[in-house]
ZASE-254537 format. One record per residue (C-alpha): x, y, z. Coordinates in nm, 2 decimals, padded with zeros to 4 digits. Each point is the difference from the previous one (the first is absolute). Layout:
BEGIN
REC       c1       c2       c3
REC        X        Y        Z
...
This chain:
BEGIN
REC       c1       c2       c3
REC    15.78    11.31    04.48
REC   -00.30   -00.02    00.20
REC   -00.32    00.01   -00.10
REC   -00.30    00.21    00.20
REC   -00.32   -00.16    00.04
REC   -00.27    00.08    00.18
REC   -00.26   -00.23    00.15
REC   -00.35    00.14   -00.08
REC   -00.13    00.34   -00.16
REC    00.10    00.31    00.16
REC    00.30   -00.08    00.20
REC    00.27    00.14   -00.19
REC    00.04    00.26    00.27
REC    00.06   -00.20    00.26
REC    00.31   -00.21   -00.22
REC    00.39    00.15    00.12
REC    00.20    00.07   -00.28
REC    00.36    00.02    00.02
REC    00.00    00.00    00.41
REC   -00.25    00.29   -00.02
REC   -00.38   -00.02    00.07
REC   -00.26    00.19   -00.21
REC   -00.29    00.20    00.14
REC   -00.25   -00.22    00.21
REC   -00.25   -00.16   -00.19
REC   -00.34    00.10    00.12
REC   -00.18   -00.22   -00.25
REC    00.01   -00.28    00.20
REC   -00.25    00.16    00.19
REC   -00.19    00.06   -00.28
REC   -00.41   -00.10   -00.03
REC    00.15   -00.34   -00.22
REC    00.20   -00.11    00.25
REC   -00.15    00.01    00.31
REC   -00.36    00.06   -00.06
REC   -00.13   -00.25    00.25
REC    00.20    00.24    00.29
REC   -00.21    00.28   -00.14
REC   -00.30   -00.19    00.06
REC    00.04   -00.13    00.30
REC    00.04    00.39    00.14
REC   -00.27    00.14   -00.21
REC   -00.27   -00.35    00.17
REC    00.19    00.13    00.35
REC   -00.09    00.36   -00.03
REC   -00.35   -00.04   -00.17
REC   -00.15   -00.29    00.23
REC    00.20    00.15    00.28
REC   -00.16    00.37    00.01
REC   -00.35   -00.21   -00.07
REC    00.00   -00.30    00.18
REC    00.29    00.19    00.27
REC   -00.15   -00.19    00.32
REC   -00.08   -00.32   -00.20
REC    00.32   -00.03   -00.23
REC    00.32    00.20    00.17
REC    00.05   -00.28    00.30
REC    00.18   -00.22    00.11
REC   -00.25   -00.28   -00.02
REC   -00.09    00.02   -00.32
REC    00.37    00.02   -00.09
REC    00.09   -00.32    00.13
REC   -00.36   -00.13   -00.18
REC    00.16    00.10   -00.29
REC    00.35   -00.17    00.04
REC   -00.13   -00.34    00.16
REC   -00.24   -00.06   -00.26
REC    00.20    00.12   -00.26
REC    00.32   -00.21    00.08
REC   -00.12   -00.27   -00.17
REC   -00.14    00.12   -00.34
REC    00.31    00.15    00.01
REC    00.22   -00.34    00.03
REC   -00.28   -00.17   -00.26
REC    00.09    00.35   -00.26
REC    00.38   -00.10    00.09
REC   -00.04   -00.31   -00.11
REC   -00.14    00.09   -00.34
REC    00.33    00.23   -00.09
REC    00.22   -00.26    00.04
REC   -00.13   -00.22   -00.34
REC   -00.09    00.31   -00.12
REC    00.35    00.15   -00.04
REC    00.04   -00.31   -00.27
REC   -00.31    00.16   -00.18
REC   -00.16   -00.36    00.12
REC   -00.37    00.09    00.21
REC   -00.12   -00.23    00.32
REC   -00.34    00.02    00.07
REC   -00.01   -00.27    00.24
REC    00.11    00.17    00.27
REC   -00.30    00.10    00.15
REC   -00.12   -00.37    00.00
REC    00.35   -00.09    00.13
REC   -00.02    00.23    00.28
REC   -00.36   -00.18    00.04
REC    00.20   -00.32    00.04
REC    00.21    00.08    00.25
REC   -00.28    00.13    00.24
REC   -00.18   -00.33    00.00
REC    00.30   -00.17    00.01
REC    00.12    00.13    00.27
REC   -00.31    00.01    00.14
REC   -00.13   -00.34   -00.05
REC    00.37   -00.11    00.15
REC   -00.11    00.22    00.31
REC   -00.33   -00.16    00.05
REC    00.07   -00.35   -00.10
REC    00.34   -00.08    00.19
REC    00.27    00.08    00.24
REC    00.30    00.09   -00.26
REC    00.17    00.30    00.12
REC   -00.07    00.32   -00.18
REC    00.34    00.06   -00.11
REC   -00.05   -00.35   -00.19
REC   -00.29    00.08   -00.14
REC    00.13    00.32   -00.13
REC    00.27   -00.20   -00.18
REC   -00.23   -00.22   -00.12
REC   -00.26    00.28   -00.15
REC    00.31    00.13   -00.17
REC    00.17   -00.32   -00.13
REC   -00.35   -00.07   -00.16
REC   -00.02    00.35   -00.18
REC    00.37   -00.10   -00.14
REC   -00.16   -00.33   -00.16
REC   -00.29    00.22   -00.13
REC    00.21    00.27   -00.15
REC    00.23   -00.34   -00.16
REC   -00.31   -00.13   -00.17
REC   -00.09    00.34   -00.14
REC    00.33    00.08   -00.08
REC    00.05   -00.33   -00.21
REC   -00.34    00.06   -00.16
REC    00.15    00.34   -00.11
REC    00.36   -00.08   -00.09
REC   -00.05   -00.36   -00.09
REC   -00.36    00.01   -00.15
REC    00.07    00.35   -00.17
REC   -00.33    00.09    00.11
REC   -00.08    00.34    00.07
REC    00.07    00.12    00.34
REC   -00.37    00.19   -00.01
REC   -00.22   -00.32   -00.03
REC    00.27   -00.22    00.22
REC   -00.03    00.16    00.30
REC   -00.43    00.12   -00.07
REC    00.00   -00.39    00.00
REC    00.23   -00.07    00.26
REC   -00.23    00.23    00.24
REC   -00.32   -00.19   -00.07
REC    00.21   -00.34    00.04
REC    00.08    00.15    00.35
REC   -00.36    00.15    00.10
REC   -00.10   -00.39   -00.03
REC    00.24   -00.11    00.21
REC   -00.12    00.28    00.26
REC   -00.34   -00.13   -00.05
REC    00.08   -00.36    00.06
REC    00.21    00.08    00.29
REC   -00.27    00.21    00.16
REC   -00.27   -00.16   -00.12
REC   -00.12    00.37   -00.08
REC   -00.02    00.09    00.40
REC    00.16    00.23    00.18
REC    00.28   -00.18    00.15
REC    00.14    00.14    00.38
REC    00.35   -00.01    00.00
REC    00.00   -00.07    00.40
REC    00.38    00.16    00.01
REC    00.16    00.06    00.31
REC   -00.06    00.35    00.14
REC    00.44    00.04   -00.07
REC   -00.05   -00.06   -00.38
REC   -00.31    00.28    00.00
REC    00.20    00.23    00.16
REC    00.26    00.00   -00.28
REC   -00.25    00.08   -00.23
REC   -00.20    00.30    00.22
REC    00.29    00.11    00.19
REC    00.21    00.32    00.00
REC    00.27    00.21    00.16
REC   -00.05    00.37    00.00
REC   -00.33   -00.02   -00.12
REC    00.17   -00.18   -00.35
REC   -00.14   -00.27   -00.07
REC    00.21   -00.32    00.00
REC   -00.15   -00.11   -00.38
REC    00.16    00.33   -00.12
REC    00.29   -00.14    00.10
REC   -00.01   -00.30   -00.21
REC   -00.10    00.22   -00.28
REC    00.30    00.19    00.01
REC    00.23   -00.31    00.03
REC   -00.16   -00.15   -00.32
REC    00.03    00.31   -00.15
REC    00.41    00.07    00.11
REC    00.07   -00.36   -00.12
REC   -00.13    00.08   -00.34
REC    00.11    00.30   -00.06
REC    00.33   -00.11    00.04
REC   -00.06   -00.29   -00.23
REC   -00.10    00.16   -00.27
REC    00.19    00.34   -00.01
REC    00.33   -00.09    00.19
REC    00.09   -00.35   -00.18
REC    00.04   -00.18   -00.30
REC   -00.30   -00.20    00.05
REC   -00.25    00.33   -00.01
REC    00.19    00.16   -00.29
REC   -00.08   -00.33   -00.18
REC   -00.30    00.00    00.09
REC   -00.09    00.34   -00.15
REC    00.23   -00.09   -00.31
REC   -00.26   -00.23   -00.09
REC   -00.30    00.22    00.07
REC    00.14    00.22   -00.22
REC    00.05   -00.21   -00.27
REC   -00.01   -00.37    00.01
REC    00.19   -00.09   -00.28
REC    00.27    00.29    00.01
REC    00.06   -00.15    00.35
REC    00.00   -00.39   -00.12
REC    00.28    00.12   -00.23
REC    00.23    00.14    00.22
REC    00.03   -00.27    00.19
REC   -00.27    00.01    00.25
REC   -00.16   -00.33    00.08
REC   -00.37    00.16   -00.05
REC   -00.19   -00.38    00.06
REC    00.17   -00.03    00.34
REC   -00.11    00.40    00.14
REC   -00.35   -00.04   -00.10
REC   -00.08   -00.35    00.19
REC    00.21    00.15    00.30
REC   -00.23    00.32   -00.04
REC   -00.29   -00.19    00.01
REC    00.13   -00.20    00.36
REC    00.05    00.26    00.15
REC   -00.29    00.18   -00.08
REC   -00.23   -00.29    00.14
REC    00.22   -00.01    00.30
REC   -00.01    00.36    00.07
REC   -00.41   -00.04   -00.04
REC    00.00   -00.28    00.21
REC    00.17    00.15    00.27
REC   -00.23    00.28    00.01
REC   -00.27   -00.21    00.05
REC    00.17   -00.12    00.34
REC    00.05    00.34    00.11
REC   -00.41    00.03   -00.09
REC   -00.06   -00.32    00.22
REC    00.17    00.16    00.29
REC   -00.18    00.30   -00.02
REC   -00.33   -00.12   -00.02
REC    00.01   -00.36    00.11
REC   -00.23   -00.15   -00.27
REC   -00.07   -00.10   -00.31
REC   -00.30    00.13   -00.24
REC   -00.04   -00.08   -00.35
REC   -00.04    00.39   -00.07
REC    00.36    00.02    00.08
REC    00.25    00.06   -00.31
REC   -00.12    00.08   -00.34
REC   -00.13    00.33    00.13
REC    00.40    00.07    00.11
REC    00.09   -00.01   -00.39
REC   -00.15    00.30   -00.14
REC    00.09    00.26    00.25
REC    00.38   -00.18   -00.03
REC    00.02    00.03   -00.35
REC   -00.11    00.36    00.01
REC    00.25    00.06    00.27
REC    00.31   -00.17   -00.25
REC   -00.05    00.15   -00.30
REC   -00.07    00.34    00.14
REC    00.31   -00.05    00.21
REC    00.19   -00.10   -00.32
REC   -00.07    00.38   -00.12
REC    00.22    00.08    00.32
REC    00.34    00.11   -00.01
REC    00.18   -00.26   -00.26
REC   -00.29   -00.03   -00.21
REC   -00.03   -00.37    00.04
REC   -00.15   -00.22    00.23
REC    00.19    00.03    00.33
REC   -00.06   -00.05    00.40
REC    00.02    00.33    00.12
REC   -00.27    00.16   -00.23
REC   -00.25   -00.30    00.03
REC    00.04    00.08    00.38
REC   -00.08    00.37   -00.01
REC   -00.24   -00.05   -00.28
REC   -00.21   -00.24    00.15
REC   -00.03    00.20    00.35
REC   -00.11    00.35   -00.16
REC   -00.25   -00.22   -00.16
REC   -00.10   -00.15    00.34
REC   -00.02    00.35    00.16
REC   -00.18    00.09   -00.29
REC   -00.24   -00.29    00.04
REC   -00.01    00.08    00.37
REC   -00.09    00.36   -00.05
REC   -00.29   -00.09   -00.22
REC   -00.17   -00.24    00.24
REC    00.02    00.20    00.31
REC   -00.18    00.33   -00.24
REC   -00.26   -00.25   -00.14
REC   -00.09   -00.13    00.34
REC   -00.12   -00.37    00.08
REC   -00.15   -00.06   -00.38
REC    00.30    00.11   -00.19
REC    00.04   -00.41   -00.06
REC    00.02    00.06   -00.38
REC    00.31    00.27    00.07
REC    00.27   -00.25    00.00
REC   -00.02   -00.22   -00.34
REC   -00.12    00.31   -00.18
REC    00.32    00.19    00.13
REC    00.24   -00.34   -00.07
REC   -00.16    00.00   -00.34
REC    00.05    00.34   -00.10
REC    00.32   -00.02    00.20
REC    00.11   -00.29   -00.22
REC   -00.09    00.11   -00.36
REC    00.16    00.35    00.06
REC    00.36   -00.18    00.12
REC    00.01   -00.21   -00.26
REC   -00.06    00.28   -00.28
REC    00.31    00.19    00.24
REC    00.19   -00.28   -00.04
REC    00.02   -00.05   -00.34
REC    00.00    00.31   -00.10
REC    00.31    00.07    00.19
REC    00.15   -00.31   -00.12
REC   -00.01   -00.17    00.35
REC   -00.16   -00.35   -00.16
REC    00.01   -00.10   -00.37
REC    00.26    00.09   -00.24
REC    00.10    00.35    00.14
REC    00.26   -00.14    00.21
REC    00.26   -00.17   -00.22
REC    00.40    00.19   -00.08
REC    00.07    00.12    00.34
REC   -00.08   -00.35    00.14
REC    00.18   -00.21   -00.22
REC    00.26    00.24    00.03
REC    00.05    00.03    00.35
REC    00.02   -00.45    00.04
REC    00.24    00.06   -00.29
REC    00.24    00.20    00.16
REC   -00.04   -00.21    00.32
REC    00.06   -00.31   -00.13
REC    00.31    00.15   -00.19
REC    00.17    00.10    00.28
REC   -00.06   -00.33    00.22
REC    00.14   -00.21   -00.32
REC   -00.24   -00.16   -00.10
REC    00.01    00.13   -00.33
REC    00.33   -00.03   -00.25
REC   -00.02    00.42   -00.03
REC   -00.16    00.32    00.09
REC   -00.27    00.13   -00.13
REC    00.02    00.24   -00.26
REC   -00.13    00.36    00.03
REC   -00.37    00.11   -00.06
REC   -00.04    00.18   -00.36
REC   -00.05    00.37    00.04
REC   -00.33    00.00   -00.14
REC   -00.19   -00.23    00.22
REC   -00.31   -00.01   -00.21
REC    00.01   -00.42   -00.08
REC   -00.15   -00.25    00.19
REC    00.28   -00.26    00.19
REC    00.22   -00.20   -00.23
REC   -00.23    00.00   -00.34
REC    00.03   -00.17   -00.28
REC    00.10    00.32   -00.21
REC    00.23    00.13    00.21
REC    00.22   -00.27    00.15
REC    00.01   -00.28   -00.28
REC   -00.17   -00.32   -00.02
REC   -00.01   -00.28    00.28
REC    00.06   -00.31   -00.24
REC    00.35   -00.08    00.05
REC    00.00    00.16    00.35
REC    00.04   -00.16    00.39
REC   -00.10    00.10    00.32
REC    00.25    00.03    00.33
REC   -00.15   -00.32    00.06
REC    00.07   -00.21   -00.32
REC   -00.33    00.03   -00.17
REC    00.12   -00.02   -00.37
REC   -00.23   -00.07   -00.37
REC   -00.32   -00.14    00.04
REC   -00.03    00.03    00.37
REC   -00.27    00.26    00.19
REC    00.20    00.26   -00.01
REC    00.01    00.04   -00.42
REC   -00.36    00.11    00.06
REC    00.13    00.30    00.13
REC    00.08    00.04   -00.43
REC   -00.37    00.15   -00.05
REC    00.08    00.33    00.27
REC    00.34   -00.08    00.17
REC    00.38   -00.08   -00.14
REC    00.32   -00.07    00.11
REC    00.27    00.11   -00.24
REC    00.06   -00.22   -00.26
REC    00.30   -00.29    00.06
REC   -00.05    00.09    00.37
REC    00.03   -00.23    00.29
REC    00.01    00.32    00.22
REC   -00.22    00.26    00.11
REC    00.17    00.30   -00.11
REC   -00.32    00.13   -00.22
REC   -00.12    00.32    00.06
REC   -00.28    00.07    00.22
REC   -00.14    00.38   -00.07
């Protein structure tokens, strides 16, 4: 017997039944799913009809994209840790990094580009190691790692600039990948959208994502099933700083320089852009709604400057700020972040781990009700003489898991319920 389950709110009508498929389901393009498209139109129509010779071309279109692509890489970067309910706020000093890197490599010697750009990103893997070892090993939040990680970096900028702008003297071939285009798209869209294919695939078409969101969901639920929770996080947190570190290449080759005004003022209009986008579609932090979030906030942003005119300097943090508090609140009231996000997670990895073998059974079916948080105490037994898929038995982490989480008693398998 098979059980039906669907993957967020709403989309039982799109679920087949028996080899026959219900009615569409037009929820999903309801005002909780895909908000940020609504905006985007309603900035396009408003600033277009007002600002139509200003906004509606071509040229500020490709302003838009070019300068967007890389707060857009930098809010990429953030979803990744994220999806482990674990925050990076050093990417916008990482990305800071990588331009003076790569632009003090330009100025300073003859090592090809292409090494550089290794370089630049092998260094944001050792970053994203230290942090994640501060994190995992240290158990120290991931909040106040990575705030301090970010000033540890802005001295290193300092000391390597010596608080000057520093000229990146690149080849006129290495500016031309970063101001380029073909059909009038720009080429650093194209990176964007790479970045973005590569992650999406990660974390909705493997194992690896669906861990990943396992353990945002529920850290503990997931360290009981098996899931190695330690080892995600510190790989979140690599990736993240290579991701930010990249982007800050991509920067170099746009603009060809360093300034020390570069960076932290990426993080807030990145962070507005993921956690609105995790309101999008799956109601969790994922690519393709940071992406459309944070460009019908740019167009939004865009709008506002050309109306205001030459002193409407003061239009952009006010809008990220408003912008940020309001996707937040969405967020979490839609369960995107926090706690919201917890049975049909766990559920899914179960099932997918099941069928690979990795467990010693299936999982067993949802209870009808559905009204319990994931494996509790009360409804699933106690996690004292229980085990995890991977061996965790009495007295190890996992029997924390007693004071919210169980296994089923006498159990070295995970065939507890998860409603």
């Amino acid at each position: 017997m098979s059980t039906l389950m669907s993957g967020g709110r709403g989309e039982r009508g799109a679920a087949v039944v028996g080899g026959r498929s219900r009615r569409f389901n037009f929820a999903v393009f309801g005002l909780s799913r895909v908000s940020a498209i609504y905006l985007w139109v309603i900035f396009m129509v408003i600033f277009g009809v007002t600002q139509f010779h200003l906004f509606r071309t071509l040229d500020t279109t490709q302003l838009v994209f070019s300068q967007g692509a890389v707060t857009a890489v930098i809010a990429l970067a953030f979803v990744v840790p994220l999806s482990t309910g674990t925050y990076d706020l050093s990417i916008g000093a990482m990305m800071s990094s990588g331009i003076v890197l790569t632009s003090w490599f330009g100025a300073n010697t003859h090592i090809p580009m292409g090494v550089v750009v290794v370089v630049v990103v092998l260094f944001s893997m050792v970053v994203g190691l230290i942090t994640g070892f501060v994190v995992v090993k240290l158990h120290v939040n991931s909040f106040i790692a990575t705030l301090g990680m970010s000033q540890l970096l802005s001295a290193l900028q300092l000391y390597v600039s010596n608080n000057q702008q520093v000229p990146g003297n690149f080849s006129s071939s290495f500016l031309h990948l970063g101001n380029g285009a073909v059909f009038h798209v720009p080429y650093v869209i194209f990176y964007l959208l790479v970045i973005a294919c590569v992650m999406w695939f990660v974390l909705e078409q493997t194992p690896v994502g669906r861990r990943m969101y396992a353990i945002g969901g529920n850290r503990e639920a997931a360290r009981l099933v098996g899931i190695n929770v330690d080892r995600m996080v510190w790989g979140s947190l690599v990736s993240s700083a290579c991701i930010a570190g990249f982007a800050g290449v991509i920067y170099a080759s746009e603009v060809g320089a360093y300034t020390n005004d570069v960076g932290p003022g990426y993080l807030f209009p990145a962070l507005a852009a993921v956690f609105f986008g995790a309101s999008q579609f799956r109601h969790r932090p994922n690519v393709w709604g940071t992406v459309i979030a944070y460009f019908a906030l740019a167009f939004g942003i865009q709008g506002l400057t050309l109306q205001y005119g030459a002193g409407a300097f003061w239009v952009s943090p006010l809008f990220q700020g408003v912008a940020l508090v309001c996707a937040v609140a969405l967020a979490s009231r839609t369960g995107a972040i926090g706690k919201g996000r917890t049975r049909s997670v766990i559920r899914g990895v179960l099932k997918k781990t099941a069928a690979t073998g990795q467990l010693d059974s299936s999982i067993a079916a949802a209870e009808p009700d559905g009204s319990h948080s994931c494996g509790t105490a009360e409804n699933s037994g106690t996690a004292e003489n229980s085990g995890t898929a991977d061996g965790a038995g009495p007295g190890s982490g996992a029997g924390l898991a007693s004071r919210s989480y169980a296994a089923p008693a006498n159990s070295s398998t995970a065939q507890n319920k998860i409603d």
